[in-house]
C-alpha positions as CSV (number, residue, x, y, z in Angstrom):
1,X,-67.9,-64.8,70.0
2,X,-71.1,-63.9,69.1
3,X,-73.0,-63.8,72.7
4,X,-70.2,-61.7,74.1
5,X,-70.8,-59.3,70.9
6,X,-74.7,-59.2,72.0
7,X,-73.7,-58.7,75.7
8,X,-71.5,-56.4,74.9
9,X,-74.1,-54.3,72.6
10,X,-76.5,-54.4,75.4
11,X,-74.1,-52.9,78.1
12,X,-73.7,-50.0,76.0
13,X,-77.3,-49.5,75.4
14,X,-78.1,-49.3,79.0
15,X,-75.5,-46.9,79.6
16,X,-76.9,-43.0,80.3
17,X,-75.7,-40.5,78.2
18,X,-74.0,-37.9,80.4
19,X,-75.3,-34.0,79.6
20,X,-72.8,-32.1,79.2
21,X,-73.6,-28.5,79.0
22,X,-72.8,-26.2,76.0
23,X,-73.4,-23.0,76.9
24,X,-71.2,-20.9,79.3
25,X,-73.0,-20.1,82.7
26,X,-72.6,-16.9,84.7
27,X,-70.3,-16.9,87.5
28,X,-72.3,-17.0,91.1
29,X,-70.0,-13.6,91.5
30,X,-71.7,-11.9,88.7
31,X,-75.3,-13.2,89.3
32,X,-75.1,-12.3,92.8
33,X,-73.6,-8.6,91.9
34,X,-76.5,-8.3,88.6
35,X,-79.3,-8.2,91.2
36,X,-82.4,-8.3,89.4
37,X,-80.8,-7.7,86.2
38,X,-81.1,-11.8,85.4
39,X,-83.7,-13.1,83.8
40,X,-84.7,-17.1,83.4
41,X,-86.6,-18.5,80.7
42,X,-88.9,-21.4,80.9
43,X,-86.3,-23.7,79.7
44,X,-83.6,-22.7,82.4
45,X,-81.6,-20.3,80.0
46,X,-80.1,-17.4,82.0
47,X,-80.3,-13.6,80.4
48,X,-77.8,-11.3,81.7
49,X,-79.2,-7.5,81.6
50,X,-76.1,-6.0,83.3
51,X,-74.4,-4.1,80.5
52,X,-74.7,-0.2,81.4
53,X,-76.9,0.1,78.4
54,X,-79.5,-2.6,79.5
55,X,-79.7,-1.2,83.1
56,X,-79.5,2.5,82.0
57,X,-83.0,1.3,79.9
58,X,-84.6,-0.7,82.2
59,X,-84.2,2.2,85.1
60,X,-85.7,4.4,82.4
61,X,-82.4,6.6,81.3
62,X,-82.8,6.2,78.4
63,X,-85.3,6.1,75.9
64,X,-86.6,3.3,73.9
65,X,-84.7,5.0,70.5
66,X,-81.9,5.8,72.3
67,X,-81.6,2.2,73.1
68,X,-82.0,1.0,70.0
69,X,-79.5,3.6,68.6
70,X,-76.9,1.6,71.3
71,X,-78.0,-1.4,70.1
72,X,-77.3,-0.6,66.5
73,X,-73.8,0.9,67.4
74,X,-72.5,-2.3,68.7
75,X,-74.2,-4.3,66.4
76,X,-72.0,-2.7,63.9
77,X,-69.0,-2.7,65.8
78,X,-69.5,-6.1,66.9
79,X,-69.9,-7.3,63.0
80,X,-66.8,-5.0,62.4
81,X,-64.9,-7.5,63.6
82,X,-63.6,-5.1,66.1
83,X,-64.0,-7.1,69.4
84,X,-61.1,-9.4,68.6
85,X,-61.9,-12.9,69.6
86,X,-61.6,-15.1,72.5
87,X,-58.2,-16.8,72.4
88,X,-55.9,-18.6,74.2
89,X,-51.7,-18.5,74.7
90,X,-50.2,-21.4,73.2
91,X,-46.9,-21.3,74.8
92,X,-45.5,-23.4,72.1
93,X,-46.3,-21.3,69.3
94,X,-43.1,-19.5,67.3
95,X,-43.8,-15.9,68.3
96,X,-43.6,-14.3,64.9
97,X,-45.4,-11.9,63.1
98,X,-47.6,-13.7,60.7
99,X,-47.9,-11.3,57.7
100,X,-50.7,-13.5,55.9
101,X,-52.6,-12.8,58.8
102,X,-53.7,-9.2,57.7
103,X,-54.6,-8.0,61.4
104,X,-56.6,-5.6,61.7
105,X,-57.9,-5.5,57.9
106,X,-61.7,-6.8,57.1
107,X,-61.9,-10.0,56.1
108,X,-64.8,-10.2,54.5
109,X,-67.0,-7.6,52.8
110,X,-69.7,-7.8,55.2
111,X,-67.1,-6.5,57.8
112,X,-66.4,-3.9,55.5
113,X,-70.0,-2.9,55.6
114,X,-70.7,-3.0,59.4
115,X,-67.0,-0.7,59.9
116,X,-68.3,1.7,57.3
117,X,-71.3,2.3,59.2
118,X,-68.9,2.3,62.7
119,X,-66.9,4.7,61.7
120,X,-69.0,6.8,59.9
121,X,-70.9,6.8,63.3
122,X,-67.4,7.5,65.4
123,X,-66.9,10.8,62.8
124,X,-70.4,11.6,63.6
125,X,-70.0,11.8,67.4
126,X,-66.2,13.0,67.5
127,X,-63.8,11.7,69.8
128,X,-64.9,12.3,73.9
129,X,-68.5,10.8,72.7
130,X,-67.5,7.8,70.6
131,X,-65.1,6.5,73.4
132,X,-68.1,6.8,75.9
133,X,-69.9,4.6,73.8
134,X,-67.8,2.3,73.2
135,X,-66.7,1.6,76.7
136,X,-70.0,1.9,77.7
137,X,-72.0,0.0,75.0
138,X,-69.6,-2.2,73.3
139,X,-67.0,-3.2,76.0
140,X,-70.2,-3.1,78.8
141,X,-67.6,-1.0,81.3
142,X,-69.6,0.4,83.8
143,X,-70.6,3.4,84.1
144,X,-68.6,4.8,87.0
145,X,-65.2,3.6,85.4
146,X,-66.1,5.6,82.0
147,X,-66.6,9.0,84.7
148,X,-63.6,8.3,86.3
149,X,-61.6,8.1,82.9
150,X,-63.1,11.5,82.0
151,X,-61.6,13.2,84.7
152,X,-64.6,12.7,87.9
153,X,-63.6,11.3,91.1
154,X,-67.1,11.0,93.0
155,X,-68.7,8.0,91.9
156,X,-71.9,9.6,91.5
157,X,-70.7,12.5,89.6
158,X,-68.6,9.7,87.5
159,X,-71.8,8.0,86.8
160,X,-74.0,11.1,86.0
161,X,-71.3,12.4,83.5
162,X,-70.7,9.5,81.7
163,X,-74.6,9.0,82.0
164,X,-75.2,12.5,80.0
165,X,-72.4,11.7,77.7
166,X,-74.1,8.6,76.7
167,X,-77.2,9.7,76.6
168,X,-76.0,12.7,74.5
169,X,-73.9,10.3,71.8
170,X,-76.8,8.3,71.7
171,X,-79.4,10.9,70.6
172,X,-77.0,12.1,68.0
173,X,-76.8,8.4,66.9
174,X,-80.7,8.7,66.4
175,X,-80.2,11.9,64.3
176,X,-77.8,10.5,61.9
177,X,-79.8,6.9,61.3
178,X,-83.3,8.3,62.1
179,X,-84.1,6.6,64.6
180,X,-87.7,7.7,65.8
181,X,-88.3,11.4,65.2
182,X,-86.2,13.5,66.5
183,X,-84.9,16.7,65.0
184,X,-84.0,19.8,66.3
């Protein structure tokens, strides 16, 4: 009994671990429509700079407080909770509304903080400008969808409106957190 505990031992010990990978890897689709907007690190890690606010920056659209303004915006809106969360149907479940669920209410008070600051910023740029962010910013839309929604039906006019309207909501985003210096 004991030798075929030893052998046994040593079988597993030889045995490889398999790697499985953790992290979720871009689609060829999407690396082959990014371009040049992918980066890779030293250790193999991809970084995705597709969202219409990293490309706007990096093809010098915006400024660097303008993109931090952005940056800030969905921070907050992110932290607000109000990105909902990556779930799955369970086509077993009892479809029922589940009142202790409080949708839609903060759950904690640092959600309460980060959708004080989101909505004080959504008051701040009215209604037309807020939704251009967060389409733009927040939900990573492109820029030529967020045109077309505001009424343009050439994509480059789409782009250059929403384009303007961003870069518009954004400066007024620096003015209310001051962000850099810009008044006036």
């Amino acid at each position: 009994m004991r030798a075929r505990d030893v052998r046994l031992r040593d079988a597993s010990r030889r045995r490889t671990p398999v790697r499985i990978e953790r992290r979720a890897l871009p689609t060829p689709e999407r690396l082959r429509r990014a371009g040049k907007d992918v980066a890779r690190g030293e250790t193999g890690q991809i970084t995705m700079r597709d969202a219409p606010l990293e490309r706007a920056f990096a093809r010098s659209a915006l400024t660097a407080e303008q993109y931090s303004a952005g940056q800030k915006y969905r921070h907050h809106w992110y932290h607000a909770g109000l990105s909902g969360g990556l779930v799955s149907v369970d086509l077993s479940r009892v479809w029922a509304v589940d009142l202790g669920a409080y949708a839609g209410m903060a759950k904690t008070e640092r959600q309460v903080f980060h959708r004080q600051r989101y909505r004080e910023a959504v008051q701040a740029l009215g209604k037309i400008s807020s939704h251009v962010l967060e389409w733009a910013v927040c939900r990573e839309f492109a820029l030529e969808q967020i045109g077309q929604a505001l009424g343009w039906t050439s994509r480059p006019q789409a782009y250059a409106a929403a384009l303007e309207r961003m870069k518009a909501a954004l400066d007024e985003l620096c003015r209310l957190w001051g962000i850099g210096n810009r008044e006036g």
